[in-house]
C-alpha positions, 0 to 999 in steps of 0.5 A: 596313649602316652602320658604327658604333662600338662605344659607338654599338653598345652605346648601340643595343643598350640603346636599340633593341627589335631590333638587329643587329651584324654583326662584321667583320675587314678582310681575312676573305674570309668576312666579305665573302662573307657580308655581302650574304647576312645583308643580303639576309635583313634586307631583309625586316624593317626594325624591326631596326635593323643595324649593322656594327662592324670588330673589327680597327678596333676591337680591344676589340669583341672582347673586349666581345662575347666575340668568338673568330672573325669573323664573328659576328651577333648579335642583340639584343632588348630589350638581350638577345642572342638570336641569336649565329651565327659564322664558317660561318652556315647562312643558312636557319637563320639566317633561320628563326631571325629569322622566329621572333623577330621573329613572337613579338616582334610578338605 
């Protein structure tokens, strides 16, 4: 997943029908863990473009997506959040959850 800023991130989210952020801190144990598991389901849909975003690099991203914890995913349809997972993420869940949105968006 490649980093981005967080103009880029709000330009992608305006301008991409599906779009993930991933947002991340520098020394989050859980962020590391978790990042290859969220990549791992995205493998499986590749009209979502993704993206990752350092909130500890970037500090004002936090306050831009109302971020309390790290991590967080989310995902953007059409400029909308759909999905907003943080911290402890279900994986199934979180998987389940892009499979529906991604089902309905085709059709």
């Amino acid at each position: 997943m490649k980093e981005i800023s967080l103009q880029g991130a709000l330009s992608s989210i305006q301008d991409e029908k599906l779009f993930f952020l991933y947002l991340y801190g520098t020394n989050c144990s859980v962020c590391h863990a978790l990042l290859p598991q969220v990549e791992e389901v995205l493998e499986d849909y590749p009209e979502i473009q993704r993206a990752k975003l350092n909130v500890h690099d970037v500090p004002e991203a936090a306050g831009e997506f109302s971020v309390f914890t790290i991590p967080v995913l989310l995902l953007y349809v059409e400029g909308k959040e759909t999905i907003r997972e943080a911290r402890f993420v279900n994986m199934d869940s979180f998987a389940a959850s892009i499979e529906r949105i991604t089902t309905l968006f085709k059709n």
